[in-house]
Backbone bond lengths (Angstrom), bond angles and torsions (degrees), N, CA, C in turn:
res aa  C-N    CA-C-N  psi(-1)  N-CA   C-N-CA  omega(-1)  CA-C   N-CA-C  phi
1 X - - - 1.457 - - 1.522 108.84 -
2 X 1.198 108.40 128.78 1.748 106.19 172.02 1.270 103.67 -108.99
3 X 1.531 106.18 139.14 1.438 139.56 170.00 1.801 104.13 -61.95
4 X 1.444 111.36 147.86 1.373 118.45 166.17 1.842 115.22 -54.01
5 X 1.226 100.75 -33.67 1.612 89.67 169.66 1.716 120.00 -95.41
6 X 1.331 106.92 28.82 1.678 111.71 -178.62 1.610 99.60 88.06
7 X 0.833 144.40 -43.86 1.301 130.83 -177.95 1.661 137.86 -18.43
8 X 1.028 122.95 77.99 1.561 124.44 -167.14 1.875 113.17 -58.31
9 X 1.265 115.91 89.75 1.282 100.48 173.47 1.746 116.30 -93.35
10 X 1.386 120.57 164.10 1.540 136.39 167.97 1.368 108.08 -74.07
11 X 1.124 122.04 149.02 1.546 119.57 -160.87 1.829 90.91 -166.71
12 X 0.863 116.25 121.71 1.373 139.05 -175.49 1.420 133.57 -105.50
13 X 1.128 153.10 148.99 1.658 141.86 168.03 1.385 111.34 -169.68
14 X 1.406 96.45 143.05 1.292 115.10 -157.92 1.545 114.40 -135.09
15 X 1.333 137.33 167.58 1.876 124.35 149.98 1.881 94.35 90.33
16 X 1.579 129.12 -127.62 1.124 107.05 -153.90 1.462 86.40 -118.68
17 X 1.334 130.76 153.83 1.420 133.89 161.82 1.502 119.48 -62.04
18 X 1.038 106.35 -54.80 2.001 113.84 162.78 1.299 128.68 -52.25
19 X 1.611 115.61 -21.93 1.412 124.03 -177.77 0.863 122.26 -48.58
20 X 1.693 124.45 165.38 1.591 122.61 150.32 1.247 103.70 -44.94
21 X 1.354 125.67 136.66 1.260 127.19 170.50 1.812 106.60 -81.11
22 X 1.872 105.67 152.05 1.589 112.96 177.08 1.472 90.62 -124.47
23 X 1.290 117.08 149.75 1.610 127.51 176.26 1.578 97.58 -121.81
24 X 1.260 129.17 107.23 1.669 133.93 -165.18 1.719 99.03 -99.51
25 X 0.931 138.30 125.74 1.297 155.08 165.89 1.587 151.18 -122.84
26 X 1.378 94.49 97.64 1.796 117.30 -142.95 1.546 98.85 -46.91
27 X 1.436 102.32 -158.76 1.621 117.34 174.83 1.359 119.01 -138.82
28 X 1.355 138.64 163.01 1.200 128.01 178.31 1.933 119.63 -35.90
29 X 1.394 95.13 127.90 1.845 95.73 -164.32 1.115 121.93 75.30
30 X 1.133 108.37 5.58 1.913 98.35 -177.96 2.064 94.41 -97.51
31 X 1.282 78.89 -156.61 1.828 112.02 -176.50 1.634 104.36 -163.80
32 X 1.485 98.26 -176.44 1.715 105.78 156.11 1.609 131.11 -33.92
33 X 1.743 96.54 -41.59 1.146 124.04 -153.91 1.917 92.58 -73.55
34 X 1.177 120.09 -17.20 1.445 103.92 175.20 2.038 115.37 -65.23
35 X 1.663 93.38 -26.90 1.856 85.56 -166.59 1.302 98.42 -105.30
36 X 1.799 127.45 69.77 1.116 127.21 -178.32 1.314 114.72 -85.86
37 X 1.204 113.27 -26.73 1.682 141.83 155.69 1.559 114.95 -16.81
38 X 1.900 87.20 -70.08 1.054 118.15 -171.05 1.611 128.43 -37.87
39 X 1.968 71.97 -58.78 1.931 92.25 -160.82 1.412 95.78 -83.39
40 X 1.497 133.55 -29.28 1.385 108.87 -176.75 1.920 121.64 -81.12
41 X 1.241 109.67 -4.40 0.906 122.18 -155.27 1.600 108.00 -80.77
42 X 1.568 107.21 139.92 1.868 104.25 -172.51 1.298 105.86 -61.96
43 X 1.298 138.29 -61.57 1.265 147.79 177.39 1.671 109.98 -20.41
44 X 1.064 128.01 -36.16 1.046 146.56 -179.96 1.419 125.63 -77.51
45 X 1.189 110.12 -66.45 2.005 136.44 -176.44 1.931 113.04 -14.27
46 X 1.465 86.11 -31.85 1.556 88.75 -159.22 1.968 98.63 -90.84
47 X 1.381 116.13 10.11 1.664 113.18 177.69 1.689 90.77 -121.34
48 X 1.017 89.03 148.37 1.781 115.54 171.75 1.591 106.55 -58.77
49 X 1.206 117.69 104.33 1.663 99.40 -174.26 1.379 111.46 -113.45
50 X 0.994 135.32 113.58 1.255 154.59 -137.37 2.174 102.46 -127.73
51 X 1.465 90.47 100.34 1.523 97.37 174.67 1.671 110.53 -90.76
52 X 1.454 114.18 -179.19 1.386 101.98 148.01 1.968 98.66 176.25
53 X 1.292 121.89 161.61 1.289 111.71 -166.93 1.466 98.00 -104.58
54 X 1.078 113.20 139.58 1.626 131.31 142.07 1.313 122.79 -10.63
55 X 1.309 140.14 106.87 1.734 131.26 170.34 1.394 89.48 -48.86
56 X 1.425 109.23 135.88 1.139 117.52 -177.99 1.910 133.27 110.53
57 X 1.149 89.30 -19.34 1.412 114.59 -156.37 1.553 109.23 -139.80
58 X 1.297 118.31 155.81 1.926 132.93 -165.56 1.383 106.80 14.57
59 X 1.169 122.56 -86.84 1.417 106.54 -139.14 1.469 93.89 -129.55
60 X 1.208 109.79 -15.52 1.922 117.98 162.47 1.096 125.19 -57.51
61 X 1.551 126.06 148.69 1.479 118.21 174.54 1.576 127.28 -60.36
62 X 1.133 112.64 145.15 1.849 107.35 -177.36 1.310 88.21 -109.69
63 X 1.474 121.17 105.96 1.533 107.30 132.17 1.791 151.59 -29.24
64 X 1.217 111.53 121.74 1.630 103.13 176.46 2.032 106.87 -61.32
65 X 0.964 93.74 -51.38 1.634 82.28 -169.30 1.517 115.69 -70.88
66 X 1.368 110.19 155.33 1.611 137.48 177.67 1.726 99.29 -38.04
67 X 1.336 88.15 -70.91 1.381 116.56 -153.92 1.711 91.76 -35.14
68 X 1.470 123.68 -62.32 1.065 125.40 -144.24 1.771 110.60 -68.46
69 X 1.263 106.98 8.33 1.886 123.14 171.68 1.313 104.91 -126.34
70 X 0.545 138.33 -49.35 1.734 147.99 175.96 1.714 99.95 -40.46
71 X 1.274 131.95 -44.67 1.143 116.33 -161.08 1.326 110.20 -113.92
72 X 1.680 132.10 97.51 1.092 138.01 -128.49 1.551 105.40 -88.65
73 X 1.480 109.37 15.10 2.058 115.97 -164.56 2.182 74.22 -99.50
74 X 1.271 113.36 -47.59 1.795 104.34 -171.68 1.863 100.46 -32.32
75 X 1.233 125.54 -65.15 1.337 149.18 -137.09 1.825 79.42 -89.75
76 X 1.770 141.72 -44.48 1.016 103.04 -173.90 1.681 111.96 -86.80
77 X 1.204 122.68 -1.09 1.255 146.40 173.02 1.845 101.04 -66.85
78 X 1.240 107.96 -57.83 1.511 116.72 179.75 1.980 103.71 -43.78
79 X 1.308 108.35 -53.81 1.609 98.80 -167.11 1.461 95.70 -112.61
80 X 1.211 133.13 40.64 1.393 152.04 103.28 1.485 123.68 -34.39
81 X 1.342 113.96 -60.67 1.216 126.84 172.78 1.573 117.78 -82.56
82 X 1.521 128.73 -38.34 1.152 131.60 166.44 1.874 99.23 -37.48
83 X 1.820 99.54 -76.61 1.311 106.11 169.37 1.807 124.25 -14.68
84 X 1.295 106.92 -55.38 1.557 102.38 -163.71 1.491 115.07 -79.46
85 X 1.898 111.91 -30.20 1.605 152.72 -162.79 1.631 89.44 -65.45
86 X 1.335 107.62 -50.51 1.233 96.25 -165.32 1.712 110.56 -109.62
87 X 1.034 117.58 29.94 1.645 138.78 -166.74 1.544 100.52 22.05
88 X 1.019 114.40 55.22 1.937 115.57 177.39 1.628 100.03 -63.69
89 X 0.940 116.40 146.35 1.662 122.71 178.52 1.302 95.30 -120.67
90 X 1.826 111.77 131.25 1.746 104.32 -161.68 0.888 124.71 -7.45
91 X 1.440 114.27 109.46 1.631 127.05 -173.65 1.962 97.06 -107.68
92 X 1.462 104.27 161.08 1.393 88.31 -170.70 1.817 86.90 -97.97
93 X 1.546 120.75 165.73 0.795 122.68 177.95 1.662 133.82 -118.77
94 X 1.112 133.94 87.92 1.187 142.13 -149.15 1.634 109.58 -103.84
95 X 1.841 105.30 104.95 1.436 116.73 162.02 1.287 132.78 -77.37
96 X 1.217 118.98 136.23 1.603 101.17 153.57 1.127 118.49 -136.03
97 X 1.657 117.61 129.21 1.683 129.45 -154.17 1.142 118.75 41.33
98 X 1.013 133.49 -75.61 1.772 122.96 -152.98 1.314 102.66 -103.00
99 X 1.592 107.89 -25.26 1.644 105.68 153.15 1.255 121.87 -70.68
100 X 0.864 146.96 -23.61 1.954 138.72 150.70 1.653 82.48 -23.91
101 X 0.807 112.14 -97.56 1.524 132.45 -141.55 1.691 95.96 -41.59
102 X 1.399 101.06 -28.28 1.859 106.58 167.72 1.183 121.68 -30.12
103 X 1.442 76.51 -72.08 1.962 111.07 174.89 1.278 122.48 -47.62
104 X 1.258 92.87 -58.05 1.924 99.22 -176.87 1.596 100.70 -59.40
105 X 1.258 138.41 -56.01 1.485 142.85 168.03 1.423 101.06 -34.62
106 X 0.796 114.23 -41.65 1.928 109.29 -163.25 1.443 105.00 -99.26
107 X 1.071 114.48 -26.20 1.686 110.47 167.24 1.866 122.97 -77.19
108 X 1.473 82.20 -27.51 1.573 87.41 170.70 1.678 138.16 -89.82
109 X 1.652 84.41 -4.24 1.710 110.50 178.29 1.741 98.50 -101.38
110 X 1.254 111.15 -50.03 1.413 103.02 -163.70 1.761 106.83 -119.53
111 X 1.241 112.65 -5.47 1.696 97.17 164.66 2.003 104.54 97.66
112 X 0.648 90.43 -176.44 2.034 84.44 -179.26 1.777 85.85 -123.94
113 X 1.358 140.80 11.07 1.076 108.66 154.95 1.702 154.80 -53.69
114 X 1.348 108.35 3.92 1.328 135.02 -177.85 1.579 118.22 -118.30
115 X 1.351 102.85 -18.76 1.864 104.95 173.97 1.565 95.74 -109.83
116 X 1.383 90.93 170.63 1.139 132.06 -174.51 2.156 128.70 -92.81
117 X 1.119 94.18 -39.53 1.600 117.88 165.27 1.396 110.60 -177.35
118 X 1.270 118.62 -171.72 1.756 139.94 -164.04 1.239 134.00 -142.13
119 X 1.595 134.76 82.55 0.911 125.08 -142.63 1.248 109.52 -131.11
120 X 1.736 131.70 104.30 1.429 138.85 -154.69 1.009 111.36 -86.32
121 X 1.469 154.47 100.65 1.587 156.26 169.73 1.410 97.71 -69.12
122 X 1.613 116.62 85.21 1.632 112.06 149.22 1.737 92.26 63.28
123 X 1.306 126.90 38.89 1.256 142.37 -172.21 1.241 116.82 -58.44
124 X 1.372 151.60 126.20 1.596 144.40 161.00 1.669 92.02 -60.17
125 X 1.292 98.90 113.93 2.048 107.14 154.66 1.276 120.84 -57.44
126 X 1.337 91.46 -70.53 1.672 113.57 -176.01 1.803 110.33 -129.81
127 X 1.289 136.89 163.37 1.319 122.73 179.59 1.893 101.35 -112.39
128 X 0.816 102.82 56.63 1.791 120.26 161.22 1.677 105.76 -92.96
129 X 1.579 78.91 170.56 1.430 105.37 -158.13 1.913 96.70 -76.33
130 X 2.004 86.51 -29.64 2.170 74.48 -174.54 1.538 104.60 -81.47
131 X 1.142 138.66 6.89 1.350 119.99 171.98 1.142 108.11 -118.25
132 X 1.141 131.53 -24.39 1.473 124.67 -171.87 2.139 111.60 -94.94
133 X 0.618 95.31 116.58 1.853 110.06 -176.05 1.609 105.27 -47.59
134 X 1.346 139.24 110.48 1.396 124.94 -170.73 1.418 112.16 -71.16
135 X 0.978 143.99 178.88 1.812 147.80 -140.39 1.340 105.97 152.59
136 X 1.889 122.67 32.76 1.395 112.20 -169.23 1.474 134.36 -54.87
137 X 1.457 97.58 -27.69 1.533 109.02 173.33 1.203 106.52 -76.21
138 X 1.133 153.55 -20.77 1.515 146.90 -136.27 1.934 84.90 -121.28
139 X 1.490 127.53 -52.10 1.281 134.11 177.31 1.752 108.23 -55.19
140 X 1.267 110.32 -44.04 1.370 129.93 -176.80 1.722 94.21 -69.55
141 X 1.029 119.19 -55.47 1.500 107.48 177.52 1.343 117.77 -68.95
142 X 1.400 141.13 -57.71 1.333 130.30 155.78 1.619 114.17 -15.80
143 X 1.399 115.33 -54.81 1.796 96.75 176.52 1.025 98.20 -95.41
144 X 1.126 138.41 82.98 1.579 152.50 162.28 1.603 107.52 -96.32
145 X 0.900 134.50 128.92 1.576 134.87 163.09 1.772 102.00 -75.71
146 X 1.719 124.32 -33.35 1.325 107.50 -173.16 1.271 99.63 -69.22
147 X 1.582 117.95 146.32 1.073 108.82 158.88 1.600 143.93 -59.70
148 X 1.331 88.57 -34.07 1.968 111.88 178.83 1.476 95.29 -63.22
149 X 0.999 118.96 -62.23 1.840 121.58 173.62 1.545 106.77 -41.07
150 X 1.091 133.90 -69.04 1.384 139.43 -161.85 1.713 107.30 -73.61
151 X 1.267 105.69 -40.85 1.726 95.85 166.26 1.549 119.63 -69.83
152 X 1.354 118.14 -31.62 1.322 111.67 -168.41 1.876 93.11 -86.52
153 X 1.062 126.29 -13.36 1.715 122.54 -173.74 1.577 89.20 -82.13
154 X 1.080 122.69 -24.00 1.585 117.53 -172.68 1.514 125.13 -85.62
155 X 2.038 103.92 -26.38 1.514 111.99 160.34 1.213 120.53 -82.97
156 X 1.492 116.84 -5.39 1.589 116.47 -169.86 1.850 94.13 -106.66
157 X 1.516 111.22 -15.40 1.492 102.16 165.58 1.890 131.26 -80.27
158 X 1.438 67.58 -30.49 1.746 91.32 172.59 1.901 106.24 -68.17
159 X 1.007 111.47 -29.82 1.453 108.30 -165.52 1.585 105.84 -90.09
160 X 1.308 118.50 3.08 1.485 141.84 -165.71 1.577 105.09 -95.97
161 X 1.415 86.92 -35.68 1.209 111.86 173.54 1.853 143.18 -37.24
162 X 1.484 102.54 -32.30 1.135 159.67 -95.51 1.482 108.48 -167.34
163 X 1.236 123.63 117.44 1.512 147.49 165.85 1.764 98.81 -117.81
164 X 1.171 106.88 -72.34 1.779 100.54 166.29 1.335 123.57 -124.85
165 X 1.158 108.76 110.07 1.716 136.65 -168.79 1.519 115.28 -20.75
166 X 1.112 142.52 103.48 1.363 127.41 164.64 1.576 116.51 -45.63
167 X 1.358 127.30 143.59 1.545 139.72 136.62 1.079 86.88 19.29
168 X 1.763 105.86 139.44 1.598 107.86 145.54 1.756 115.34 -57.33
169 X 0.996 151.00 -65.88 1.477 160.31 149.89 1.316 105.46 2.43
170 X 0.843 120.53 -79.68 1.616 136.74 168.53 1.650 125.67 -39.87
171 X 1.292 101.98 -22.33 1.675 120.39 175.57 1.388 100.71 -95.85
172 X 1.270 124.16 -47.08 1.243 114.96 -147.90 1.605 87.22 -105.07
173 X 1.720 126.29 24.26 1.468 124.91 155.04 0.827 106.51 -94.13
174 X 1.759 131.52 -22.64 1.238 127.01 -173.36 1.383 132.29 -102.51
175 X 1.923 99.32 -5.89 1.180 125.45 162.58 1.756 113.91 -70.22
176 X 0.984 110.26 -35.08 1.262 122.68 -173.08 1.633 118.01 -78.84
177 X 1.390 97.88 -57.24 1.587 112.50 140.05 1.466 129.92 -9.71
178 X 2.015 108.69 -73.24 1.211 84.11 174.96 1.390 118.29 -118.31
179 X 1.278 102.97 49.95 1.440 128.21 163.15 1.684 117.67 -70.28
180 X 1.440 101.98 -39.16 1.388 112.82 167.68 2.128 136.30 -76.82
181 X 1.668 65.22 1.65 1.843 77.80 -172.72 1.605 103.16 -72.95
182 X 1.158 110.85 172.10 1.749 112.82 -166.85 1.614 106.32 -115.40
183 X 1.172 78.96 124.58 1.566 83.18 -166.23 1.773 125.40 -79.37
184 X 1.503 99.17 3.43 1.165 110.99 149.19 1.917 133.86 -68.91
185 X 1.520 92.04 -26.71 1.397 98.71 149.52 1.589 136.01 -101.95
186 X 1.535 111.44 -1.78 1.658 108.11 154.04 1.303 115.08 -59.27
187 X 1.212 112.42 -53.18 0.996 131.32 -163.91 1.994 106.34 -61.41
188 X 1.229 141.19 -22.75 1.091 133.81 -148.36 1.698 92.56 -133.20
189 X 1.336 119.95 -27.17 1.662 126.46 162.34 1.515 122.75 -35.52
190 X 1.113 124.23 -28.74 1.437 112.93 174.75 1.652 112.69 -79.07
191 X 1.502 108.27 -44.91 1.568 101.17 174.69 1.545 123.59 -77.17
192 X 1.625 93.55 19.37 1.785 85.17 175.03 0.971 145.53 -36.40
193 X 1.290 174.82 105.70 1.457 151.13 -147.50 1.538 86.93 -88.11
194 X 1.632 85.23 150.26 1.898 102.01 -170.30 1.687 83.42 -146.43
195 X 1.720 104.20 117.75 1.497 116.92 173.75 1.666 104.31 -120.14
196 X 1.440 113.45 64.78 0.961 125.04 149.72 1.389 150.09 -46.19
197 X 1.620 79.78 -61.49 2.089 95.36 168.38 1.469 103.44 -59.43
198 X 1.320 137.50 -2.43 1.296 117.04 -164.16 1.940 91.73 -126.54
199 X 1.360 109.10 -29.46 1.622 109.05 -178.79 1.515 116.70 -82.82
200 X 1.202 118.16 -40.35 1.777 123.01 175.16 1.613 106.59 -63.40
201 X 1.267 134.41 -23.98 1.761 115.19 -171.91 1.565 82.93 -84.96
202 X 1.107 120.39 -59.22 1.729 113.44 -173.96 1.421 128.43 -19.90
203 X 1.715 109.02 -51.03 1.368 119.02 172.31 1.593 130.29 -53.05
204 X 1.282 130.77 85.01 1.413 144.35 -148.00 2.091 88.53 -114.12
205 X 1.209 111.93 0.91 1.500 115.54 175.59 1.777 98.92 -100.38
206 X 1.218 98.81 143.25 1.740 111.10 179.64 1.871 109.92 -32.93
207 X 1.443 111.66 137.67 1.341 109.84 -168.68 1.561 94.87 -124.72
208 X 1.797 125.44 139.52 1.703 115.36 166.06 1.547 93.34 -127.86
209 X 1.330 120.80 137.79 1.126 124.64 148.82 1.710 130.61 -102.47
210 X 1.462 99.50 107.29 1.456 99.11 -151.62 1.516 94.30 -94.92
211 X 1.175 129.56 145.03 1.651 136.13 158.91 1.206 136.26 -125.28
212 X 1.457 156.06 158.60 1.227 139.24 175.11 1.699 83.80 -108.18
213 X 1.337 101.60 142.92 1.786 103.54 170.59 1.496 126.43 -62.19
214 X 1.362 90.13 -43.20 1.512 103.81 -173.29 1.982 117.39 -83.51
215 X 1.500 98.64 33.43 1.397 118.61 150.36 0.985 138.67 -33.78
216 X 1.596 129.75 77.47 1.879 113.39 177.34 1.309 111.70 -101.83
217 X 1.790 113.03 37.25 1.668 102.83 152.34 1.125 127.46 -112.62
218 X 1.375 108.54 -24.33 2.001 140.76 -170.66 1.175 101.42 -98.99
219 X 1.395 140.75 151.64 1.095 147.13 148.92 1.866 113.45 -93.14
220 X 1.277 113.67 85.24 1.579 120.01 -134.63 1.719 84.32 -80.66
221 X 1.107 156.06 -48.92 1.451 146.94 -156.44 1.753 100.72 -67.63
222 X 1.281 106.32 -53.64 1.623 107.45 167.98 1.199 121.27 -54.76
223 X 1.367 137.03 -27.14 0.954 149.18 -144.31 1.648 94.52 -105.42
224 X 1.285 101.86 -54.35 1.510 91.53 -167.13 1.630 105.33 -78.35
225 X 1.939 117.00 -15.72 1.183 114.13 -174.34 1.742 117.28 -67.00
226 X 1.756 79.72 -45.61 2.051 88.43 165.99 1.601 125.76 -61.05
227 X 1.360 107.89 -20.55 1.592 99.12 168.74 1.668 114.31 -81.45
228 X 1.187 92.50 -35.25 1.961 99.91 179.41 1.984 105.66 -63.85
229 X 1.255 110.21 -26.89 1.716 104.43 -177.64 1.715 97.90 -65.46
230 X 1.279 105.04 -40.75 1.555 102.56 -171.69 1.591 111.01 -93.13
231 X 1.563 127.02 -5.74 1.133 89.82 172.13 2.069 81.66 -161.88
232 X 1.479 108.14 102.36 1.579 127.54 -169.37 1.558 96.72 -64.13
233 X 1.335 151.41 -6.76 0.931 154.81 147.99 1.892 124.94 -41.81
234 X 1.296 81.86 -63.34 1.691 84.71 -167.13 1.816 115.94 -40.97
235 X 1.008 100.29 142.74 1.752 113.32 167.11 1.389 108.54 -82.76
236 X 1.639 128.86 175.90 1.324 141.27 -177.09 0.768 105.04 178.33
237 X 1.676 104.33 136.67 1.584 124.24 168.46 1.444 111.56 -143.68
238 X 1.325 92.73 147.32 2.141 108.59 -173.50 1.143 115.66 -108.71
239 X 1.198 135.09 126.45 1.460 151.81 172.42 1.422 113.26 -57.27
240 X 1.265 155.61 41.39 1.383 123.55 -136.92 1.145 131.13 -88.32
241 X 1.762 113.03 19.83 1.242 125.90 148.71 1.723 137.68 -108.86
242 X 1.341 96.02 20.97 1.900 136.41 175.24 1.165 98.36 -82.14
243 X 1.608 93.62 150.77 1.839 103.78 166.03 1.433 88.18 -117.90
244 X 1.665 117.59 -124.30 1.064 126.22 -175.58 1.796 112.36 -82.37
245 X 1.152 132.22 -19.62 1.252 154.96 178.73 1.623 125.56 -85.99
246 X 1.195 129.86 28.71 1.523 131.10 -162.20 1.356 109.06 -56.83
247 X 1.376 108.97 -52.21 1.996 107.70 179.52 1.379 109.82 -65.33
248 X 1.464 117.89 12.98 1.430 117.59 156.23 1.274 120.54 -116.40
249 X 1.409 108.04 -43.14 1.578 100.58 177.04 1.245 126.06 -100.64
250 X 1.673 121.95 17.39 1.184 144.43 133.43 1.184 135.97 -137.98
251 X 1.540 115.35 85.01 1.493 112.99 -136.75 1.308 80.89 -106.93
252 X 1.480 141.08 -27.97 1.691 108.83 179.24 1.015 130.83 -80.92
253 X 1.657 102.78 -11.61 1.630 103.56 174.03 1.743 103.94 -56.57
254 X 1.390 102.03 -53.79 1.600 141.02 -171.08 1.419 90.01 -27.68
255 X 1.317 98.51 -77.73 2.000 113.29 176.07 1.017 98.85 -5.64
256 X 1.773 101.37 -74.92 1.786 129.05 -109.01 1.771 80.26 -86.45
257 X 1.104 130.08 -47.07 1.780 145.40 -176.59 2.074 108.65 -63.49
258 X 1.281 98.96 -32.25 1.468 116.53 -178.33 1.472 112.43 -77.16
259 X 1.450 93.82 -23.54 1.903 97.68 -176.00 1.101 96.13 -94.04
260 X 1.297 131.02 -41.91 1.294 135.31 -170.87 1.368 121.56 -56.38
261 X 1.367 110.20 -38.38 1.348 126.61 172.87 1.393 109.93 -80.43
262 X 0.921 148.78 -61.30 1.426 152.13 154.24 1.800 106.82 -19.02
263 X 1.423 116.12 -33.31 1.401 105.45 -176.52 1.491 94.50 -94.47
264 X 1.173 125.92 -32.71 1.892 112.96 -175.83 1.579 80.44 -78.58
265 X 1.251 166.41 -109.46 1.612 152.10 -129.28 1.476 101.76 -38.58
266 X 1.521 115.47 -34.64 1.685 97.64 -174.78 1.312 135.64 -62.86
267 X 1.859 82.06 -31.51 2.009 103.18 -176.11 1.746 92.96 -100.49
268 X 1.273 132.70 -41.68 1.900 96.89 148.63 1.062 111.47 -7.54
269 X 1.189 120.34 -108.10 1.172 167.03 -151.42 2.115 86.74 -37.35
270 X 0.992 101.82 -78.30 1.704 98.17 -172.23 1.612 117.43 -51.96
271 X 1.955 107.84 -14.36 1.367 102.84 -170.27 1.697 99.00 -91.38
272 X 1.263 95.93 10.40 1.631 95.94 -151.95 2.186 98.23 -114.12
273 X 2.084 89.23 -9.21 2.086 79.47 168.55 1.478 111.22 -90.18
């Protein structure tokens, strides 16, 4: 799929072709490869599941310039086009972390008239100091030019990741993973622009804010309180044996809550033509 500014992203699908369609949306360093859970999983099979990577990230193009991460309307523009590429008919849309901020960009550019519901994995709201958990050394190492610095800031972010550790195998896919991310866009991710206050009241389609408690990147009570000021609708639910990762380190609940939601957005959705 190409982006309005040329951008070639990877775009993936999996589960039934006829389904409700799912639009899955990684987090800083990830790819597809974070909702592996997801896509193999029975609970699932019968919705259209629709991955795709990040400019910047797996198998998508990384831009050299700043600009092209820095300005957080590119990225809602990016699954804008995923959206149209793959003619999803309200598809529900499911972030996690740096995809919130997807969402919120794309709801505030284009409105929720084209999805189906909204569903935040441990979501970045806003990138402030009260929601986001500080980690200065670990951020400071990610834009590291050494390499030894910047790989080891990337296993000690990954492990942050984490309330209970994935597999060795499984870590060191995701180590590897976002080993490939461009560090022209680590580097430019914190000043993202995040048009939240203006994309979350818009969303009048079913909203979940999902979290694992045991979070050391999100500050998840703020987090979910600042999405509720802007939009008194949304639902929430807490993992309370999750860190930042729940559709991994409790992925059948994850499923079993993911299907569930997907069937109240469907009949939304029909009470709502």
């Amino acid at each position: 799929v190409t982006a309005p500014d040329g951008v070639e992203l990877a775009v993936q699908e999996s589960g039934d072709p006829n389904g409700q369609a799912l639009i899955f949306i990684h987090g800083l360093l990830g790819s597809r490869l974070n909702w592996e859970k997801q896509i193999v999983s029975p609970q699932l099979q019968r919705y259209r599941m629709i991955t795709y990577d990040l400019r910047g990230h797996g198998l998508s193009d990384k831009p050299a310039n700043t600009e092209a991460y820095r300005n957080g309307r590119r990225y809602a523009d990016d699954l804008a086009a995923v959206l149209e590429a793959t003619n999803s008919k309200r598809p529900v849309l499911v972030g996690w972390s740096l995809g919130g901020v997807v969402m919120s960009n794309y709801l505030a550019a284009y409105g929720d008239a084209k999805i189906g519901g909204v569903v935040y994995v441990d979501g970045v709201i806003e990138l402030n100091a009260a929601l986001i958990t500080a980690h200065p050394h670990v951020y400071a190492g990610l834009s590291s030019e050494d390499l030894k610095t910047h790989l080891d800031a990337v296993r000690t972010f990954l492990g942050l990741c984490f309330h209970t550790q994935p597999d060795a195998p499984t870590f060191e896919r995701l180590f590897s993973n976002a080993a490939m991310a461009s560090w022209t866009m680590t580097r430019a991710t914190p000043a993202m622009t995040v048009d939240v206050a203006k994309g979350l009241p818009k969303a009048k389609v079913p909203v979940l804010m999902l979290y694992g408690a045991k979070d050391e990147l999100v500050n998840v009570q703020p987090s979910i309180a600042r999405a509720r000021q802007l939009n008194a609708r949304i639902l929430s639910k807490v993992y309370e044996n999750s860190g930042h990762a729940p559709f991994l380190e409790e992925a059948l609940r994850f499923n079993t809550d993911l299907a569930a939601f997907m069937e109240s957005a469907v009949i939304a959705a029909r009470g709502s033509e």
